[in-house]
Structure formats: C-alpha cells, structure tokens
Residue frames as qw, qx, qy, qz and C-alpha x, y, z in Angstrom:
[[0.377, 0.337, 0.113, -0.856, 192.60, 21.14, -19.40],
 [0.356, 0.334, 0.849, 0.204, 189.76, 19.47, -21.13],
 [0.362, 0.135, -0.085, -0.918, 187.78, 21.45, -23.83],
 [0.445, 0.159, 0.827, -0.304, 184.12, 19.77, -24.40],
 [0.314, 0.439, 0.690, 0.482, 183.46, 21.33, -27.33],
 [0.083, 0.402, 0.115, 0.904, 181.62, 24.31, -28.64],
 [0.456, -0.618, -0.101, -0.632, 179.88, 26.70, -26.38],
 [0.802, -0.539, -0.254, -0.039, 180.93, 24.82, -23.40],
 [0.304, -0.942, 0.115, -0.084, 183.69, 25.79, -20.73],
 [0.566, 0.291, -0.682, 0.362, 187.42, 24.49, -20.98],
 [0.699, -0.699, 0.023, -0.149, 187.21, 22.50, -17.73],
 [0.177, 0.551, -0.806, 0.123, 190.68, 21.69, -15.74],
 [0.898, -0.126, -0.418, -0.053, 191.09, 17.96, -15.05],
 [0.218, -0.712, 0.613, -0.265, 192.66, 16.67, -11.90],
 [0.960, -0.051, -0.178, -0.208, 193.92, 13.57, -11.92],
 [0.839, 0.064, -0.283, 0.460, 197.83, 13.60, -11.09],
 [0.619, -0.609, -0.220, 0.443, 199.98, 14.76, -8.77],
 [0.341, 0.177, 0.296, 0.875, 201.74, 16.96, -11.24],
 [0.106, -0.402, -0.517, -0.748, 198.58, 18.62, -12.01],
 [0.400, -0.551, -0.732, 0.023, 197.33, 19.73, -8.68],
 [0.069, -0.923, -0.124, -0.357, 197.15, 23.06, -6.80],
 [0.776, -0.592, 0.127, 0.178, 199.42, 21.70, -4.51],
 [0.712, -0.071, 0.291, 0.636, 202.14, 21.44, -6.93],
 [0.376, 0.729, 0.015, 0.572, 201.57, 24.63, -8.78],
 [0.407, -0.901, 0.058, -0.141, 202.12, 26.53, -5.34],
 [0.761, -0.464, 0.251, 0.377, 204.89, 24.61, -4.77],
 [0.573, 0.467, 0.541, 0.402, 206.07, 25.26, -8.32],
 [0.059, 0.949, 0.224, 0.212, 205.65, 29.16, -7.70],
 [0.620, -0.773, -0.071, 0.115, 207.53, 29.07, -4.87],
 [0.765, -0.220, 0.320, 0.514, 210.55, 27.68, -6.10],
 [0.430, 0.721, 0.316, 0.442, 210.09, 29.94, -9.19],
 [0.145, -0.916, -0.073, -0.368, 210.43, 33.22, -6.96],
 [0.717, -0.637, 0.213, 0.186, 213.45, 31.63, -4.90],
 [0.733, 0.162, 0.252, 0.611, 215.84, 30.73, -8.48],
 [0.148, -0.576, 0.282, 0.753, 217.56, 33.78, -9.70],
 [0.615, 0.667, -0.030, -0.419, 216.03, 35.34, -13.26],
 [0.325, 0.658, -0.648, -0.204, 219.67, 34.53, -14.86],
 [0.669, -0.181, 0.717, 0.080, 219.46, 30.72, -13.48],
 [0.182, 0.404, -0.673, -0.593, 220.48, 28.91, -17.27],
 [0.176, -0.074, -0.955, -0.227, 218.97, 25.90, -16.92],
 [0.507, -0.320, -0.562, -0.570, 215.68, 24.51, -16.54],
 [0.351, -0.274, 0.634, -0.632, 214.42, 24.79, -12.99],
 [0.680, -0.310, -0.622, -0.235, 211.65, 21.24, -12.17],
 [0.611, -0.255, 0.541, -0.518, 209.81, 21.05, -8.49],
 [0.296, -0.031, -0.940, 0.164, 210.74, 16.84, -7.34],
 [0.733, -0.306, 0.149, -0.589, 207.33, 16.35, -5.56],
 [0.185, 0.182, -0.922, 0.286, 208.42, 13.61, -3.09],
 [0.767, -0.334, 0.080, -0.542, 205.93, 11.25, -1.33],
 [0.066, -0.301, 0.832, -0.461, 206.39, 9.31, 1.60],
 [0.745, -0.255, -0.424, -0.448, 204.31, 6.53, 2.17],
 [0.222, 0.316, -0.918, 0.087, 204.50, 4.12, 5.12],
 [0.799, -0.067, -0.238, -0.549, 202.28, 0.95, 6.41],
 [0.485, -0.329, 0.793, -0.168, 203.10, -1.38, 9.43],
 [0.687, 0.074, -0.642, -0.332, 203.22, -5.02, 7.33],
 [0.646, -0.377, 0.638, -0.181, 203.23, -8.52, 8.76],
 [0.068, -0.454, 0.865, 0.205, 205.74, -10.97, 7.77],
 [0.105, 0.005, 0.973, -0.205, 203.67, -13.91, 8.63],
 [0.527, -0.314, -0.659, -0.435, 200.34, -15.71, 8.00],
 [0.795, -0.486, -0.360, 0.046, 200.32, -17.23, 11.59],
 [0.576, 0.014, -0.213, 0.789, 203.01, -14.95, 13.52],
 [0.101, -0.958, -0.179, 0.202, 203.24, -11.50, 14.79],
 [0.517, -0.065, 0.298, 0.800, 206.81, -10.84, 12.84],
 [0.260, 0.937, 0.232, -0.004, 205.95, -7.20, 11.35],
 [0.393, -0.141, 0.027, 0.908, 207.87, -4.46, 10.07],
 [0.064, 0.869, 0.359, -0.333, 207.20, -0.73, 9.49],
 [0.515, 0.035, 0.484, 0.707, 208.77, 0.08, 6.19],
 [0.208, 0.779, 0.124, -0.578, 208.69, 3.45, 4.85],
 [0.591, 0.519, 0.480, 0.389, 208.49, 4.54, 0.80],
 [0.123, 0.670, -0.118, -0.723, 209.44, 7.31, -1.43],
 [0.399, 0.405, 0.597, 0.566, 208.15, 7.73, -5.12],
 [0.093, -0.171, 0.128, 0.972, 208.03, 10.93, -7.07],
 [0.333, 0.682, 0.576, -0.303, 204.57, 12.56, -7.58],
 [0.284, 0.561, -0.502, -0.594, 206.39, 14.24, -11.54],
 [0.066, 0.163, -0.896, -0.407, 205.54, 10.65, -12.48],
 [0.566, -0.311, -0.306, -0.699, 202.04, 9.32, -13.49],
 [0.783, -0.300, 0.319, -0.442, 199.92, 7.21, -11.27],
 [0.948, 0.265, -0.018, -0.178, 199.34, 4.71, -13.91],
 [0.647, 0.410, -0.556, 0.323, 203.47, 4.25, -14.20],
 [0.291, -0.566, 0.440, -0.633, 203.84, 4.95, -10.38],
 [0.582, -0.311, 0.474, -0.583, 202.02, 2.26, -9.21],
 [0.989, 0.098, -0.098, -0.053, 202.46, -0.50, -11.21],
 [0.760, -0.528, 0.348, 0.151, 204.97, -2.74, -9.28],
 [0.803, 0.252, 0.177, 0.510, 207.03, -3.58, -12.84],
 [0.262, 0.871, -0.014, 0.416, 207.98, -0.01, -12.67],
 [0.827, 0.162, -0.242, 0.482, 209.69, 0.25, -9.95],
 [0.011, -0.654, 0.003, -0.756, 209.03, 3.71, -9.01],
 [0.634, -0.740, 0.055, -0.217, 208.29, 2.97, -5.22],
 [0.522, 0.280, -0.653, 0.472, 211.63, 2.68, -2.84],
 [0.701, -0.608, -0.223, 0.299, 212.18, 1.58, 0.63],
 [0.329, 0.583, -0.252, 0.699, 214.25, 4.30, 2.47],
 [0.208, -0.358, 0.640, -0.647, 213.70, 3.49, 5.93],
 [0.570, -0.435, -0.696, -0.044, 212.10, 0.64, 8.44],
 [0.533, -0.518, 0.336, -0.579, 210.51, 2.83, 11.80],
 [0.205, 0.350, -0.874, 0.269, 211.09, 0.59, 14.87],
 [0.471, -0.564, -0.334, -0.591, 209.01, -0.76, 16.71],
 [0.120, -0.720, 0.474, -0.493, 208.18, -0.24, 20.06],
 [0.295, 0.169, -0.927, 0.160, 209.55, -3.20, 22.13],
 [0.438, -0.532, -0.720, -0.088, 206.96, -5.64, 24.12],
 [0.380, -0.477, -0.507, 0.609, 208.23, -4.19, 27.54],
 [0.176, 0.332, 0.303, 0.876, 207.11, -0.49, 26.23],
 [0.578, -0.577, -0.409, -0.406, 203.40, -0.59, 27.85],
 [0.711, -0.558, -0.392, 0.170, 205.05, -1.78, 31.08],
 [0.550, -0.193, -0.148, 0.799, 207.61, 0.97, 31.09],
 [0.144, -0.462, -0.148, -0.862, 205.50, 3.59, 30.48],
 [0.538, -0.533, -0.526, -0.386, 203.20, 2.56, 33.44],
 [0.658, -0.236, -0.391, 0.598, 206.11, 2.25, 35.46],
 [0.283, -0.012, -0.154, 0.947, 207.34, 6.28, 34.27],
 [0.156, -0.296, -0.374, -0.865, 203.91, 7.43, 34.14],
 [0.118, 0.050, 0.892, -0.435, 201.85, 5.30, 36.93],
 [0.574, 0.342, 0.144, -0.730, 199.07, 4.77, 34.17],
 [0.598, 0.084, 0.655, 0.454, 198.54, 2.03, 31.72],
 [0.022, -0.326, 0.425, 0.844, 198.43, 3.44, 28.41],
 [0.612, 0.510, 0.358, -0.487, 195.28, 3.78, 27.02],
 [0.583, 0.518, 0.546, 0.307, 194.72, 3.18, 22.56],
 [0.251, 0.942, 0.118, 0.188, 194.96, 6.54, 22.02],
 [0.389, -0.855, 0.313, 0.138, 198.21, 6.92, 23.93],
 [0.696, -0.117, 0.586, 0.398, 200.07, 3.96, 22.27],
 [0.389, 0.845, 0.351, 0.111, 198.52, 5.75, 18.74],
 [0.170, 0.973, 0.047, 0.151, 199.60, 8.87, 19.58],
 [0.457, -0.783, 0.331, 0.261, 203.32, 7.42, 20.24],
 [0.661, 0.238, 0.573, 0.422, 203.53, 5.56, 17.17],
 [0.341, 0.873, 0.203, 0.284, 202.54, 8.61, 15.01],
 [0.125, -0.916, 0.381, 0.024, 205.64, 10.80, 17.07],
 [0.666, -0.336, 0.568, 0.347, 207.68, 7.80, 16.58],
 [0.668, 0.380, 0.491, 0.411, 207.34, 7.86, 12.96],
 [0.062, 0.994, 0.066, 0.064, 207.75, 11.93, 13.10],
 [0.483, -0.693, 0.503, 0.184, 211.15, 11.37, 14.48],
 [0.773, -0.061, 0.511, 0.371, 212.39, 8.95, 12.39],
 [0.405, 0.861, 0.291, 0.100, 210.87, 11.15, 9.50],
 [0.172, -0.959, 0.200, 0.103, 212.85, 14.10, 11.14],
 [0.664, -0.482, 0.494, 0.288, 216.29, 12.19, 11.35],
 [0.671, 0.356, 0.512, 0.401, 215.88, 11.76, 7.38],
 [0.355, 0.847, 0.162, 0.359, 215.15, 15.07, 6.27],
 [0.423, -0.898, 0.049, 0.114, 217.31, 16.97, 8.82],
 [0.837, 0.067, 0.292, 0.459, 220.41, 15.60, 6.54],
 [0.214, -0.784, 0.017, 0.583, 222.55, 18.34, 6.25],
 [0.183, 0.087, 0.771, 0.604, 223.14, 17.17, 2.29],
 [0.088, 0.587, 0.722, 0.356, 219.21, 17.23, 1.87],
 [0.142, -0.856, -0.333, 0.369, 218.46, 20.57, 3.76],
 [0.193, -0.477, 0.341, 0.787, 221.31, 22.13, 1.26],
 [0.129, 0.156, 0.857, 0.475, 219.69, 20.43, -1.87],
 [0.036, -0.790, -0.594, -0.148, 215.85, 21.06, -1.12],
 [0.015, -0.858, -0.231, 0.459, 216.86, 25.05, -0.54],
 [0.147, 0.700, -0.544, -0.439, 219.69, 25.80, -3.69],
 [0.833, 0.466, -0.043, -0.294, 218.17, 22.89, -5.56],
 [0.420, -0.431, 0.677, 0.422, 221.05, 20.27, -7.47],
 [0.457, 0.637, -0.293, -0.548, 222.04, 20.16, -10.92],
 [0.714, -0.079, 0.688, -0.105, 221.21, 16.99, -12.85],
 [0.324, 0.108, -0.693, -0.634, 221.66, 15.44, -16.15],
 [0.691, -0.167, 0.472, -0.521, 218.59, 13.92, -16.82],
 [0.695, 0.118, 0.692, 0.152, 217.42, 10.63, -18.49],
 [0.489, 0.839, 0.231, 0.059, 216.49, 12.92, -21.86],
 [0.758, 0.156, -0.001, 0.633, 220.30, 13.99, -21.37],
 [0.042, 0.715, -0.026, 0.697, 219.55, 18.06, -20.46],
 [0.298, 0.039, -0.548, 0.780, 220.64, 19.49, -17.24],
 [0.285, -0.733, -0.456, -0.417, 218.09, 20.31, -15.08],
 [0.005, 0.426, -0.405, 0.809, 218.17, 22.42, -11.69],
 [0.535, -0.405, -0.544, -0.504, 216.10, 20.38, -9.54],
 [0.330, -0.380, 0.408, -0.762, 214.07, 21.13, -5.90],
 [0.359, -0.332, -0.852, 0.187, 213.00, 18.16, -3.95],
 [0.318, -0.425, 0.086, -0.843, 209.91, 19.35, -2.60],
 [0.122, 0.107, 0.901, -0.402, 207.81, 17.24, 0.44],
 [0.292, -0.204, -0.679, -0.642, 204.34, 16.63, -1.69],
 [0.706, -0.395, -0.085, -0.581, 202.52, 14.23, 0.56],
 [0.022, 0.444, -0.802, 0.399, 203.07, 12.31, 3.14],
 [0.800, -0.099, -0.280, -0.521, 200.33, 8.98, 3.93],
 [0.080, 0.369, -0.893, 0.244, 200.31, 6.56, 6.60],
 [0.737, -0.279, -0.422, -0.448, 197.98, 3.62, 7.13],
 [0.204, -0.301, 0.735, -0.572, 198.12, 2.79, 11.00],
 [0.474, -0.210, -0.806, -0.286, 196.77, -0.55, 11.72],
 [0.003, 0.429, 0.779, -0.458, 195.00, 0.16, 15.06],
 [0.469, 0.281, 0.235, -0.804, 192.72, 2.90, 13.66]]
C-alpha cells in the first residue's frame, strides 16, 4: 500500500508476485483448508515454471528445451538476478525427432501444417509438465502442505502452490 499524503487515497501497489490477487486467493484458500489448531505458521510456495526452447550453437541447430522453477515469495529484483541463484533447471522437454513430420503424414495422410506442429509442442510440454506434478510425493505435499525449518530457523507449514506458468515458443 502506498499512502500519497494528505487528502489523497492509500493506493495498493502491484509490483510482485507476493503482492498480487492471484496470490491472496491462493493464500485464502490454503487458509480455509489448515485446521484453526494448526501451531505453526502456515506460507503459500507460489511456484513458477518457466520454459524456452534455447540453441546451443551460433552456426548449428543443437537446441534444448529446458524447463525452470523459481519461487514467486521472492522479489523480482533478487529473483532475477543470475548471482542469486533463485532460477533451477528441473526438467529438459524432448524434442520431437526429425522423422516426426514424416510420421505423422504417414499416420495421418496430411503434412502437418504450423499450427499442427505448435499445437504438438505445447501438448508435449503439458505432458512432460503432467509427469512432474503427478508425483505421488508432490500431490501429498501441495494438499497437507510439509513442515519446514526455515532459513530464519522457525518451522513453517508450507503449500507449494502452481503461481504461473510462461513459455516462449520460438515459432510464434
């Protein structure tokens, strides 16, 4: 919240992920899921997923398709600078082999169009997505929450929540 001074309205700022409507909702939720008696401090993990076909090479076609996770409880400004540290790899999506186009034309007796090859990358990367969270460890955690010391040394009760998810696809 910013105040401007007299006579003028306390305005709310948005600038972080912390601070966004998205996270109070999420933030509610979890509130209305913990038992009154829970002892410890309850915290919504606002996870984001990032991922972004690279290339290896200058003069090649070598690529990967390396996905990220960093926590939207931490600022931008520490978030994104690279000496922090705050972004992790947690998965490379395959890609889909040359002969891909010619086996689809084969099971399909069409060639695949831009919007078809698009719209298999974006279910490939839904799957892979799926295979992560579906982790019978993380599907116990993100519903009855796990109990952490933290870096400040106090136990917290914390919910991994799914924040946002962002993907930069290099044919559109």
């Amino acid at each position: 919240m910013w105040d401007p001074g007299p006579l003028k309205p306390v305005q709310r700022l948005y600038s972080q992920a912390y601070t966004s409507d998205r996270m109070r909702v999420l933030e509610k939720e979890v509130m209305w899921s913990v038992l009154d008696n829970c002892e410890y401090k309850v915290v919504v993990v606002a996870i984001m997923h990032h991922s972004d076909s690279t290339n290896l090479t200058h003069l090649g076609t070598a690529s990967l398709w390396p996905g990220y996770k960093m926590y939207g409880n931490m600022s931008k400004y520490l978030r994104l600078n690279s000496s922090q540290f705050a972004v992790n790899h947690v998965v490379y999506v395959p890609k889909f082999p040359d002969s891909f186009r010619a086996e689809y034309e084969r099971l399909v007796d069409k060639t695949a169009t831009t919007e078809v090859l698009c719209y298999c990358k974006q279910e490939l990367i839904h799957l892979v997505w799926g295979l992560l969270l579906n982790n019978p460890k993380f599907v116990d955690v993100y519903l009855n929450g796990t109990l952490e010391r933290c870096a400040d040394e106090i136990m917290r009760l914390l919910f991994p929540c799914l924040f946002a998810h962002s993907a930069d696809y290099i044919e559109k």
